[in-house]
VOPAGU-2260 file (C-alpha; in pm, 1 decimal, decimal comma):
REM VOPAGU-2260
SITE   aa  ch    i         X         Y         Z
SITE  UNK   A    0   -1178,7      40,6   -7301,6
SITE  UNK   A    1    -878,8     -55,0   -7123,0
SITE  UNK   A    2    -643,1      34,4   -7376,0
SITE  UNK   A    3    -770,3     356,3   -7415,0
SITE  UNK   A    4    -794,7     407,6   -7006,9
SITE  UNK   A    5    -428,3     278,4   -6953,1
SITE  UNK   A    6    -343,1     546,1   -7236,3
SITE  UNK   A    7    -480,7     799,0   -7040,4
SITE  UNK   A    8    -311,3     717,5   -6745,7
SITE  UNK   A    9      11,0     719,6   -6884,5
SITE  UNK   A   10     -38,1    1036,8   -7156,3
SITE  UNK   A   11    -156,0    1224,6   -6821,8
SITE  UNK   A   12     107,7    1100,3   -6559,1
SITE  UNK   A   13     402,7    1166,2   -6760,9
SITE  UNK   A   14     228,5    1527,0   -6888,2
SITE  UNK   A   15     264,0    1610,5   -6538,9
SITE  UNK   A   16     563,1    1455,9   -6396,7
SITE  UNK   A   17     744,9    1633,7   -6690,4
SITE  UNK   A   18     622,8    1980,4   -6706,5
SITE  UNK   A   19     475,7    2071,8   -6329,6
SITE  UNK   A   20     798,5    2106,8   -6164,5
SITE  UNK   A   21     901,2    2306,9   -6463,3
SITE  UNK   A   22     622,4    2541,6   -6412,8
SITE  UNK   A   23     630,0    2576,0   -6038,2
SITE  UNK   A   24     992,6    2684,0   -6100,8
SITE  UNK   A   25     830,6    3015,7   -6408,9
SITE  UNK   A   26     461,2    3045,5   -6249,2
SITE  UNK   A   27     453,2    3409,6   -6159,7
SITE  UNK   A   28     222,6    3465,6   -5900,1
SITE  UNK   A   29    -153,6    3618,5   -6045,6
SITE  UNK   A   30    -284,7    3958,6   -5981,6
SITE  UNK   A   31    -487,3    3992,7   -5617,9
SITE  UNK   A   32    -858,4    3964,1   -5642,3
SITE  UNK   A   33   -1094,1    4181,2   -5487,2
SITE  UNK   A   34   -1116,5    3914,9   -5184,7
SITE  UNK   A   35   -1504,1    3814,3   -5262,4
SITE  UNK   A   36   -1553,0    3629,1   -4965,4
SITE  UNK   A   37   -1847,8    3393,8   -5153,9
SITE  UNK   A   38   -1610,3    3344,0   -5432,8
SITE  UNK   A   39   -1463,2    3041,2   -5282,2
SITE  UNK   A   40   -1460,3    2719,3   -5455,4
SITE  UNK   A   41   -1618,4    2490,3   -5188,9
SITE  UNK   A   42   -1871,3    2732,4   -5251,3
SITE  UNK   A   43   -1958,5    2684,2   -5598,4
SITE  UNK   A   44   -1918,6    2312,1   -5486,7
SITE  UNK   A   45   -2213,3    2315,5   -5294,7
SITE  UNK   A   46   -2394,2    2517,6   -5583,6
SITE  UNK   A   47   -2280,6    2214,6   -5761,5
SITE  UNK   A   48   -2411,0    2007,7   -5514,1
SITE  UNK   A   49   -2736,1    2106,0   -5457,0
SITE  UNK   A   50   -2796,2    2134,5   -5866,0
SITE  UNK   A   51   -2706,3    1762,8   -5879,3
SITE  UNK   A   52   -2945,2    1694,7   -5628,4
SITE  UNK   A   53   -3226,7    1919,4   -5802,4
SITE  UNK   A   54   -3160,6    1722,9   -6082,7
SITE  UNK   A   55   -3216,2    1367,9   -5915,0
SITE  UNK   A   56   -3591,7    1488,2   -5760,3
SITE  UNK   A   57   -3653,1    1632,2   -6107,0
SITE  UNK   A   58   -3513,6    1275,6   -6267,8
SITE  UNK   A   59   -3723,3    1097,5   -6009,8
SITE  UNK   A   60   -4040,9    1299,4   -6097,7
SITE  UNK   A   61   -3990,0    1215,0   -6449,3
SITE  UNK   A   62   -3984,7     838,8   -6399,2
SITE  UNK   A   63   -4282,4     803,5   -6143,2
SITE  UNK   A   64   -4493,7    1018,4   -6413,6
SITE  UNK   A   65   -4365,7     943,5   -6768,4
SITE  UNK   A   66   -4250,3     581,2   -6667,9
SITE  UNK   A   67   -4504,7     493,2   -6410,5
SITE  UNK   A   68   -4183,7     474,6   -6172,5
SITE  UNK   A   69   -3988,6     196,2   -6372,1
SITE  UNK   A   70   -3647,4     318,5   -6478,2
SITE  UNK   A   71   -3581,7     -17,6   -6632,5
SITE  UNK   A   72   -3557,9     195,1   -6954,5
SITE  UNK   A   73   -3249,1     322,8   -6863,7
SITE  UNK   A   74   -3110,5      76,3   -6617,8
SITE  UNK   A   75   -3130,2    -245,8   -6795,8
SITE  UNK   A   76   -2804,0     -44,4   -6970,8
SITE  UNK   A   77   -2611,5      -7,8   -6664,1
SITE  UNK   A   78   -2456,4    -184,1   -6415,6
SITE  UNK   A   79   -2627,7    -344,5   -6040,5
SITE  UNK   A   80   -2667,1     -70,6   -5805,7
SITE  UNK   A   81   -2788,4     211,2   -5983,8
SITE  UNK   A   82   -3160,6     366,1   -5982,8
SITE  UNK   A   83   -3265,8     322,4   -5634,4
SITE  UNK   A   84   -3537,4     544,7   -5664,3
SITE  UNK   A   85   -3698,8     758,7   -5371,2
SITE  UNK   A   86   -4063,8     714,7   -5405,7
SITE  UNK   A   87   -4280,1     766,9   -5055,7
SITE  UNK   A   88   -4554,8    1047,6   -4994,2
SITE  UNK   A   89   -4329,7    1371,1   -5049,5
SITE  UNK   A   90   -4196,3    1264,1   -5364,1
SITE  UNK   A   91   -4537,1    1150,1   -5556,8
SITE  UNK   A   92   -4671,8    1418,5   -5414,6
SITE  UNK   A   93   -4423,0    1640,8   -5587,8
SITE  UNK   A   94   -4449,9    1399,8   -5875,9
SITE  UNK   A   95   -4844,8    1487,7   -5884,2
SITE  UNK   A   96   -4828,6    1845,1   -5892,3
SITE  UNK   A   97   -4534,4    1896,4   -6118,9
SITE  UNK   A   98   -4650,0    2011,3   -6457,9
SITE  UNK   A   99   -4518,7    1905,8   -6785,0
SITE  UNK   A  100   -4311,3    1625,2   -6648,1
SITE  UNK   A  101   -4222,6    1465,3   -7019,2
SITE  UNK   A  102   -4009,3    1810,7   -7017,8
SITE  UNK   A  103   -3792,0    1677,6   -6757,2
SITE  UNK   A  104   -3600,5    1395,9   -6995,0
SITE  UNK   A  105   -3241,0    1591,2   -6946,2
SITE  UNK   A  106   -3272,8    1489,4   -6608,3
SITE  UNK   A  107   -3153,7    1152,2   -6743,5
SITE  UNK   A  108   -2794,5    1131,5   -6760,9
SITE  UNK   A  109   -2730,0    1461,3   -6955,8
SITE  UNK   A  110   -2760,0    1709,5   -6642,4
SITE  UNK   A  111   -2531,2    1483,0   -6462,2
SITE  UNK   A  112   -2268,4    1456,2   -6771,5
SITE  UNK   A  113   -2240,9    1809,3   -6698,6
SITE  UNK   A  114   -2210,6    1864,8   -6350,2
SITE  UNK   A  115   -1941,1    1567,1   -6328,0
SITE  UNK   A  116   -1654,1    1732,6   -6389,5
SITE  UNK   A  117   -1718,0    2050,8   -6209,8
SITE  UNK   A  118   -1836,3    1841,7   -5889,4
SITE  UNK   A  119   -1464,3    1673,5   -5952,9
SITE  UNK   A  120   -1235,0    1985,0   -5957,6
SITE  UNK   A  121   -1424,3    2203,9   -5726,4
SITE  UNK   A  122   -1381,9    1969,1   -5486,1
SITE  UNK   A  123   -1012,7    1900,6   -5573,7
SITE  UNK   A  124    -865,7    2274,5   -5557,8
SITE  UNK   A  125   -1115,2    2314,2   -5248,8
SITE  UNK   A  126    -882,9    2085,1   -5086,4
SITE  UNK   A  127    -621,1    2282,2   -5257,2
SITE  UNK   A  128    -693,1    2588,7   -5130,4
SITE  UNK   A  129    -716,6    2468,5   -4798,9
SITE  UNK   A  130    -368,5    2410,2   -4789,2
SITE  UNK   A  131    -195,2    2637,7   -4995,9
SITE  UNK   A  132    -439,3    2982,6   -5172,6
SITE  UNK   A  133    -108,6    3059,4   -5348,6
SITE  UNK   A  134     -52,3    2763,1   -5488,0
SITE  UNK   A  135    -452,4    2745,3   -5580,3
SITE  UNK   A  136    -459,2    3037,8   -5783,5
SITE  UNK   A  137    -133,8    2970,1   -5948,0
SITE  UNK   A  138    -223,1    2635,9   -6064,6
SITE  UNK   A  139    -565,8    2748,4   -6096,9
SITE  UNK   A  140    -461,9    3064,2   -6419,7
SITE  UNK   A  141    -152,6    2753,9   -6575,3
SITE  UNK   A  142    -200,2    2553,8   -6796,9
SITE  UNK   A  143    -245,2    2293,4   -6544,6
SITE  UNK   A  144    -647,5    2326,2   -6534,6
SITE  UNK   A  145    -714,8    2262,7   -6904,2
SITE  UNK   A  146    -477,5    1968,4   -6905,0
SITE  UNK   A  147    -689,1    1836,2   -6592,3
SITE  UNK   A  148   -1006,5    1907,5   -6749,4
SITE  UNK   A  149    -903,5    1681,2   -7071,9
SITE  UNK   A  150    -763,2    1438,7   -6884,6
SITE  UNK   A  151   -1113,8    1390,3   -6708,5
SITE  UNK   A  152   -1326,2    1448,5   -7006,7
SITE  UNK   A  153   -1132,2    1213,1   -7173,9
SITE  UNK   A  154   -1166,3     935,3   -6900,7
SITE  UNK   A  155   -1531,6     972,1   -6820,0
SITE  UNK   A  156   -1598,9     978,8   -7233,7
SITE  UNK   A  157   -1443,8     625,9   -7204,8
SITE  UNK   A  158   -1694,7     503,6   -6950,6
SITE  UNK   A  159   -1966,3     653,9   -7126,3
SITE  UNK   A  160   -1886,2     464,9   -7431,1
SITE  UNK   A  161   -1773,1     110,2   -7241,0
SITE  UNK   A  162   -2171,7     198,2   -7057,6
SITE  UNK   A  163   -2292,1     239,1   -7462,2
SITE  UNK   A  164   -2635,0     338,7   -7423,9
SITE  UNK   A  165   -2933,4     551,4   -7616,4
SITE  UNK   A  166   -2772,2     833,3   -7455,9
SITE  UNK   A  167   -2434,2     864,8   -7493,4
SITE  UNK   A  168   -2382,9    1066,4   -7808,6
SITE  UNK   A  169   -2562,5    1331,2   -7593,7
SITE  UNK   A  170   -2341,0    1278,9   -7308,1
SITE  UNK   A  171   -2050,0    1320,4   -7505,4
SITE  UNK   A  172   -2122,2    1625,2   -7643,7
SITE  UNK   A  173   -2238,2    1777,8   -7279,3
SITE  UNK   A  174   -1903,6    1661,0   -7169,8
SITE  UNK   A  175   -1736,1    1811,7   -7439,0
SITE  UNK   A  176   -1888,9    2131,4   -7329,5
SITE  UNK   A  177   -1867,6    2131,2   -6950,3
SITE  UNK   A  178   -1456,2    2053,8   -7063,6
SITE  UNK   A  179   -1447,7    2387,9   -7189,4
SITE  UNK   A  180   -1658,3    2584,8   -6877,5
SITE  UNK   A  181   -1503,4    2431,2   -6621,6
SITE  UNK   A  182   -1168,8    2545,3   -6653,5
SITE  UNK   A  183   -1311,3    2859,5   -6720,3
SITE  UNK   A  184   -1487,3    2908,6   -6427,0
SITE  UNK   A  185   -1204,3    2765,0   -6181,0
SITE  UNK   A  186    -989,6    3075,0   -6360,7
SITE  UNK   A  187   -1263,5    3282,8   -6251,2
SITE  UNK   A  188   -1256,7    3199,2   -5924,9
SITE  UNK   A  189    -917,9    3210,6   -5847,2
SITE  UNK   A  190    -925,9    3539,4   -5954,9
SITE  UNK   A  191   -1159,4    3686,5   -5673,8
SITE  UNK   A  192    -869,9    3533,0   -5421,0
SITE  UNK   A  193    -722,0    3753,2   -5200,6
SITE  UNK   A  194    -338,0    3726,0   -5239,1
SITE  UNK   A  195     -92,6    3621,5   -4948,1
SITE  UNK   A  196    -146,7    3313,2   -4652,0
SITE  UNK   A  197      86,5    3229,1   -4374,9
SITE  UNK   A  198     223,6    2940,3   -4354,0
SITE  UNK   A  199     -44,9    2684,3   -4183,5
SITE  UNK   A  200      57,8    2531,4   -3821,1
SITE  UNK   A  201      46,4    2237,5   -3640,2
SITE  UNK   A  202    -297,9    2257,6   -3536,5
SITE  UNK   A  203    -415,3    2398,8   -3858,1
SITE  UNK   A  204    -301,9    2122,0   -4059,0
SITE  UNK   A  205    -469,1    1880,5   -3791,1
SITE  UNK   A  206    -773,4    2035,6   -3864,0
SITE  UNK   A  207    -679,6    2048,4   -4241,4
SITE  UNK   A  208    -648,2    1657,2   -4202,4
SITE  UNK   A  209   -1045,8    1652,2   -4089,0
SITE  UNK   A  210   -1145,4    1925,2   -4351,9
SITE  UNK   A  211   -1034,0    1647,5   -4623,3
SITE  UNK   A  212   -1136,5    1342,2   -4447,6
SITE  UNK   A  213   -1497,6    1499,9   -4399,9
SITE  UNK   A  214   -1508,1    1662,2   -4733,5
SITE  UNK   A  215   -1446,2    1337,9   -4901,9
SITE  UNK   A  216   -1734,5    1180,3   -4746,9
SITE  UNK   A  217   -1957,6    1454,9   -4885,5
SITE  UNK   A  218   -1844,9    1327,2   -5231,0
SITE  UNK   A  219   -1869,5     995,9   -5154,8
SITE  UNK   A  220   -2226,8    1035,9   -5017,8
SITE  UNK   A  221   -2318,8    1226,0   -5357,5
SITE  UNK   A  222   -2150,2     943,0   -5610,6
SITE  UNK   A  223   -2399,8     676,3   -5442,9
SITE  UNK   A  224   -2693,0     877,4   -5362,4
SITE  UNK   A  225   -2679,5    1135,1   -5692,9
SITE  UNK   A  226   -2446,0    1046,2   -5940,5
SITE  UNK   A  227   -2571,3     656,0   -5930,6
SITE  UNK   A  228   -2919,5     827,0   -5935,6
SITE  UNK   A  229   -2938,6     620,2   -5575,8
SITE  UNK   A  230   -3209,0     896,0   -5435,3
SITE  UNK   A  231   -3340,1     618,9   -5245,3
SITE  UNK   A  232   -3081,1     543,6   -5009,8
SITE  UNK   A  233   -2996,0     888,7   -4880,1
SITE  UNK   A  234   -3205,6     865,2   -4599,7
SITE  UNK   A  235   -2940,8     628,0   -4507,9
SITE  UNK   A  236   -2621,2     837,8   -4540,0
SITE  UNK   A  237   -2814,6    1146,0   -4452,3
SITE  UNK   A  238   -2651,4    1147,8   -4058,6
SITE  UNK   A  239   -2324,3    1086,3   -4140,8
SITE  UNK   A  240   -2311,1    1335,7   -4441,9
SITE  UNK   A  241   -2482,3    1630,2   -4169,3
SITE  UNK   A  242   -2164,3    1531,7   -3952,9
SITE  UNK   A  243   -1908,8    1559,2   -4222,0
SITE  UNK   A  244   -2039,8    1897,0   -4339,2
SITE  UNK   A  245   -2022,2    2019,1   -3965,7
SITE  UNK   A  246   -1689,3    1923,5   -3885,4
SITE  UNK   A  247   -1575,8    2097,5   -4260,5
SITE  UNK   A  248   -1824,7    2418,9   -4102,3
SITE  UNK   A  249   -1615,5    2376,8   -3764,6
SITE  UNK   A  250   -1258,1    2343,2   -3899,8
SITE  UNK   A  251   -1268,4    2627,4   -4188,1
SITE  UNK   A  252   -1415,6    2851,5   -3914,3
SITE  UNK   A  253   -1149,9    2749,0   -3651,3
SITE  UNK   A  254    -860,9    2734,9   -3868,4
SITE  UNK   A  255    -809,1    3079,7   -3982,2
SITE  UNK   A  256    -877,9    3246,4   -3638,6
SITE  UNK   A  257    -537,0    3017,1   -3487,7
SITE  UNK   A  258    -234,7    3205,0   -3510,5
SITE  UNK   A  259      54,3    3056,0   -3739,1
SITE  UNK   A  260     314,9    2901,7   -3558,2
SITE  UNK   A  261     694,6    2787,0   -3638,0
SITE  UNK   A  262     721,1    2473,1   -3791,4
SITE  UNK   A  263    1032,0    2232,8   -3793,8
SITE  UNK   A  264    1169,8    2060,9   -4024,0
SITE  UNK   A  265    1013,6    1725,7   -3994,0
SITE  UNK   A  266     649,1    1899,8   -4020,1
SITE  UNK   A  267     773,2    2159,9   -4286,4
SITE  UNK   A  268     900,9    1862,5   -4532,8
SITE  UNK   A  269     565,5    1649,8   -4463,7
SITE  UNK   A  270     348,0    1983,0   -4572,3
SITE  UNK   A  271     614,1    2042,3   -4858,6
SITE  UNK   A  272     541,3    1715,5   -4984,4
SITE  UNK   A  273     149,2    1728,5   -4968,6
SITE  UNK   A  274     184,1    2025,3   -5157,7
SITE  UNK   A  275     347,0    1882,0   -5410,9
SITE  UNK   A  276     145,0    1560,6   -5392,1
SITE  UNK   A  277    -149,3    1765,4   -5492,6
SITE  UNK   A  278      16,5    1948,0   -5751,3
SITE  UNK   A  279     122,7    1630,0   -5950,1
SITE  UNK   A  280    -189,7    1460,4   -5901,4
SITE  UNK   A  281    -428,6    1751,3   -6055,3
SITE  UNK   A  282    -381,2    1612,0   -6407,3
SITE  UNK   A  283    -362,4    1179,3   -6355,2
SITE  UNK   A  284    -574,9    1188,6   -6058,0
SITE  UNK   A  285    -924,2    1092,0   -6220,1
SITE  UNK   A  286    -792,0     861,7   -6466,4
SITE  UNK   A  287    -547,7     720,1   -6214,3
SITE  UNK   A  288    -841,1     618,8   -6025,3
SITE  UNK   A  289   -1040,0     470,0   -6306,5
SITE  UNK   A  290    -759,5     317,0   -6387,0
SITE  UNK   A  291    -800,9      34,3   -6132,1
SITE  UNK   A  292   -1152,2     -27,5   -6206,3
SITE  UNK   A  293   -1115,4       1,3   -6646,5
SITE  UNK   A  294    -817,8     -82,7   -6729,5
SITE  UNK   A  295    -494,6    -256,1   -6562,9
SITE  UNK   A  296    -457,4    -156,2   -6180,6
SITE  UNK   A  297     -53,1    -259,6   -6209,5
SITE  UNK   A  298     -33,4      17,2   -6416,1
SITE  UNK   A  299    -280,1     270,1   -6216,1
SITE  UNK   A  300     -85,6     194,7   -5893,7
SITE  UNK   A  301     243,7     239,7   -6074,9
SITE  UNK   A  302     147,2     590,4   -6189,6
SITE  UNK   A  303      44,7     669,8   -5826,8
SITE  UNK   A  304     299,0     575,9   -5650,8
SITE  UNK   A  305     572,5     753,0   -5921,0
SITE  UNK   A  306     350,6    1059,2   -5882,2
SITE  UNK   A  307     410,4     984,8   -5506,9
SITE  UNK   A  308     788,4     937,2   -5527,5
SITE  UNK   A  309     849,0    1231,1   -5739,4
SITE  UNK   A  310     644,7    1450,7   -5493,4
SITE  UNK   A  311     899,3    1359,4   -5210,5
SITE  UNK   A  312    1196,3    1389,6   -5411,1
SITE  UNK   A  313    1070,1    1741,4   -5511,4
SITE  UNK   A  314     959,9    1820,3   -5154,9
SITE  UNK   A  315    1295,1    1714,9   -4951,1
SITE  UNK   A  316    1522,7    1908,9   -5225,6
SITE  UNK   A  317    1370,8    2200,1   -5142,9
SITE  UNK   A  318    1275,5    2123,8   -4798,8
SITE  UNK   A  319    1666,6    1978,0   -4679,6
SITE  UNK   A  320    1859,2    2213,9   -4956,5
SITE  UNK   A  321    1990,2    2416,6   -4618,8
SITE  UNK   A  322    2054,1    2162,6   -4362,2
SITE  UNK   A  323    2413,6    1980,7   -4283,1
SITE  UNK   A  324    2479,5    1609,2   -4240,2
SITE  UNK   A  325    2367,1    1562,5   -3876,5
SITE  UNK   A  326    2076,5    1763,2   -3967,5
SITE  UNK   A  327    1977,9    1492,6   -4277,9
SITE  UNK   A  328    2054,1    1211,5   -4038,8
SITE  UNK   A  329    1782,1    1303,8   -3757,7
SITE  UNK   A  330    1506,0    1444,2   -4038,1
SITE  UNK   A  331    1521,2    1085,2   -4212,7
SITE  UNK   A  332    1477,2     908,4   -3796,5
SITE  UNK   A  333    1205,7    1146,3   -3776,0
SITE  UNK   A  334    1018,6    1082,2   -4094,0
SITE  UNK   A  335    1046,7     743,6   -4030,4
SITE  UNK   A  336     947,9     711,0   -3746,2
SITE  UNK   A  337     635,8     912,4   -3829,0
SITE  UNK   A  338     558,9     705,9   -4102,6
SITE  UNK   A  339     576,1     428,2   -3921,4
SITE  UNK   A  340     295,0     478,4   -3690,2
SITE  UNK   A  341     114,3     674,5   -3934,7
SITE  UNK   A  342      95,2     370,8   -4125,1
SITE  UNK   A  343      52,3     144,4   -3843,3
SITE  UNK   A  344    -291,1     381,3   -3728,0
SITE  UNK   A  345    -419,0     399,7   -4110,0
SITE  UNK   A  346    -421,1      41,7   -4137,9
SITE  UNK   A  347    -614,8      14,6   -3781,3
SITE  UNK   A  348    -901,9     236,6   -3917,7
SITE  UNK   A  349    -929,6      79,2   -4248,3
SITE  UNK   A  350    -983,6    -217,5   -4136,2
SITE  UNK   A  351   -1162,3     -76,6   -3790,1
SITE  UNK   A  352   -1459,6    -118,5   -4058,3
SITE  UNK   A  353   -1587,3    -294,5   -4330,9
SITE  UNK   A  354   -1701,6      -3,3   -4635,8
SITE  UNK   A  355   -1955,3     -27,9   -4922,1
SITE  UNK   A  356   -1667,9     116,4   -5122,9
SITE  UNK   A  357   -1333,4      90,3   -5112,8
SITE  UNK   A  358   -1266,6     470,0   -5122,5
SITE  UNK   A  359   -1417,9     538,5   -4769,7
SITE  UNK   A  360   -1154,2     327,3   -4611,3
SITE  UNK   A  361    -830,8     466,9   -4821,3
SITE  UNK   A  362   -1050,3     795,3   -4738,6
SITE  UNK   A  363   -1016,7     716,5   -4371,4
SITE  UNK   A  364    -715,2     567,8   -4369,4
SITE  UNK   A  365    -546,4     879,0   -4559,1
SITE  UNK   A  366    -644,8    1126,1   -4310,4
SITE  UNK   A  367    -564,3     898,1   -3981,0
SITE  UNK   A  368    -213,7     844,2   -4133,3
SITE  UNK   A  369    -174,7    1183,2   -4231,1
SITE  UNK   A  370    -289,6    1285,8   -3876,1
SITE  UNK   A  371    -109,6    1070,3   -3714,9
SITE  UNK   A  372     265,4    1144,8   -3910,8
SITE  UNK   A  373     234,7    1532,0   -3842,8
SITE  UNK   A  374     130,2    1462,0   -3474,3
SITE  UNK   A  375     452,8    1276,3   -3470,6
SITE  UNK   A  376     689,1    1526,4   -3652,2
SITE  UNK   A  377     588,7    1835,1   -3467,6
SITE  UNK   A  378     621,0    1692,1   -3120,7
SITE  UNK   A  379     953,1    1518,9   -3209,7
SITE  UNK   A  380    1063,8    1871,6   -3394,0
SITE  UNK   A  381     964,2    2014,3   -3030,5
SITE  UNK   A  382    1170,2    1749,7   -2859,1
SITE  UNK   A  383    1507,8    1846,3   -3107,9
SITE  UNK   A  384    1394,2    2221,6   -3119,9
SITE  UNK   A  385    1450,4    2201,0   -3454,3
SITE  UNK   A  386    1225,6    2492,6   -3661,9
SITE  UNK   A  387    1184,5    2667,0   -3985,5
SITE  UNK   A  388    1272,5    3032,4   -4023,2
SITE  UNK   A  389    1104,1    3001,5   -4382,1
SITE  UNK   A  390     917,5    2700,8   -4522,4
SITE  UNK   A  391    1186,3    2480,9   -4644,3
SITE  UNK   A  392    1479,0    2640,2   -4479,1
SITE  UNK   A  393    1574,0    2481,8   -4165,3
SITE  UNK   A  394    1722,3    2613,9   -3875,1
SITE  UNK   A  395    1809,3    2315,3   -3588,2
SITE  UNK   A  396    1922,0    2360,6   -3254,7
SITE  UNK   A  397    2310,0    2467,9   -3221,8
SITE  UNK   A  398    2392,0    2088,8   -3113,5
SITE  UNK   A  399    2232,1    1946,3   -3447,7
SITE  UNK   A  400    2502,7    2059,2   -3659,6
SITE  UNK   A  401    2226,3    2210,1   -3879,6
SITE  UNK   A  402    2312,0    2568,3   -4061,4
SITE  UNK   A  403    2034,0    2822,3   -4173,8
SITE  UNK   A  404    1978,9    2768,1   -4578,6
């Protein structure tokens, strides 16, 4: 299992790190869309979503009828912490009434085998688009997508089999299948984009930084109320899931109706380098992750933080390509000092509270730091006057020594 997970994490890192930047550099841009406006892939995510979640009422009126509301017959083949069923007065009494329950045995494991990786990527180029629609529908018609969708295929096929159960052939093969849809359907999508997005500004990308940070603990909420068929503790994350998908309803409806603004060049390298961040990570990102749990997390956190380094090499060469010595000099004061109290404000909310998993606090540690490093840059690119007159080509103040690219 680990072999085969460390594999992956290597086979799909250096896939990416090697042939990305090459394609950024011959990706043409795709034809516009007709702009459907419910063509959006957060969207489809919360079709997604909500079919996951049909899927766990169906699975839990298939246990309390066929099973008598055991689902030892599945779980004694899984790990603590799954099968928390939901069982008060609404759900037997949805239980009671539902006809031909034996008819619902898909709902165990092999509706979810399929809706994994969709539920993964949708929620991935959501964020994606977010930033960047161009870069979404580029990446989304490459290459790029199918080599994501084996990459994750490939990793969750390894759990399946290191979780060996009655079911797994089946899951396999459902996997197998959703590999092939799911690329499909991205392609689909980006095709009903609209083409064309200014550049995003300060306060957009503040509210960008919530979008994620909320939208992340929508997915967190479904992998331990749905996806660890964990019905029974929703109740539980029900509040705090309502106020993550109103701040994402808040900040997508705020955001576009801001006017774009100038960025400098601190803020204009930072976005550069998310962009490319995201770009590197589409492939390795799943199996990067698993990585630390199934096989060696050395390794895993190697990957990541080469995918990391490469993304800011990529980022300042285009970002700094225009600007003189002085220039350089006050960028790399800025950046740092961003960083610096980016870091020192992720650390503060990570450990502001104690998580059930470990992905909440990187969650909310990611989007304070990231917060906190582009509050930093723009107000210190205010201070030096130091702007963009196109993303990644600087113009400074006369005194900065800094010539337009």
């Amino acid at each position: 299992m680990a072999i085969g997970v460390d594999g992956a994490v290597l086979t799909a890192t250096a896939a990416s790190l090697a042939i990305a930047p090459r394609w950024t550099r011959r990706a043409c841009d795709p034809p516009s869309g007709a702009g459907r406006r419910w063509a959006r892939p957060e969207a489809l995510l919360g079709l997604v979503v909500g079919l996951v979640y049909l899927n766990q009422v169906l699975f839990t009126v298939y246990v309390l009828r066929v099973h008598g509301g055991d689902a030892s017959f599945v779980a004694k083949y899984l790990p603590e912490g799954w099968f928390a069923l939901e069982d008060g007065p609404a759900m037997r009494g949805v239980a009671e009434r539902f006809p031909a329950p034996e008819l619902l045995a898909p709902s165990v494991l092999r509706v979810q085998a399929f809706l994994e990786l969709p539920l993964v990527l949708l929620a991935y180029v959501t964020v994606l688009r977010w930033l960047d629609r161009g870069l979404y529908r580029r990446l989304a018609h490459s290459w790029l997508v199918w080599a994501a969708s084996l990459s994750h295929t490939f990793v969750f096929c390894m759990v399946e089999w290191d979780l060996h159960n009655p079911y797994t052939a089946d899951d396999i093969v459902v996997r197998a299948c959703s590999a092939v849809v799911t690329p499909l359907l991205l392609r689909w999508l980006a095709a009903q984009e609209d083409s064309g997005a200014d550049e995003p500004s300060f306060p957009q990308m503040l509210l960008f930084a919530g979008s994620v940070w909320a939208l992340g603990q929508v997915v967190l909420t479904v992998y331990d109320t749905a996806l660890l068929y964990n019905l029974g503790h929703l109740g539980g994350r029900l509040p705090g899931a309502a106020v993550a998908v109103c701040v994402i309803a808040g900040a997508r409806w705020a955001s576009p109706r801001l006017r774009p603004g100038e960025m400098g060049v601190a803020l204009a390298s930072v976005i550069s380098g998310l962009r490319w961040g995201l770009l590197l990570f589409f492939v390795p990102a799943l199996a990067i992750r698993y990585g630390v749990n199934f096989g060696t997390p050395l390794l895993a956190a190697t990957a990541g933080l080469l995918v990391g380094v490469t993304a800011a090499v990529c980022a300042l060469r285009k970002a700094l390509s225009g600007v003189g010595t002085a220039g350089i000099a006050l960028w790399a004061v800025q950046v740092a000092v961003a960083l610096l109290a980016g870091a020192a404000v992720g650390y503060a909310t990570v450990r502001l509270v104690t998580d059930t998993y470990y992905e909440a606090g990187l969650l909310r540690g990611a989007a304070s730091c990231f917060a906190a490093v582009i509050v930093v840059c723009a107000l210190s690119d205010r201070y030096f006057g130091r702007r963009c007159d196109t993303f990644g080509t600087a113009r400074a103040g006369r005194d900065m020594g800094v010539r337009p690219g």
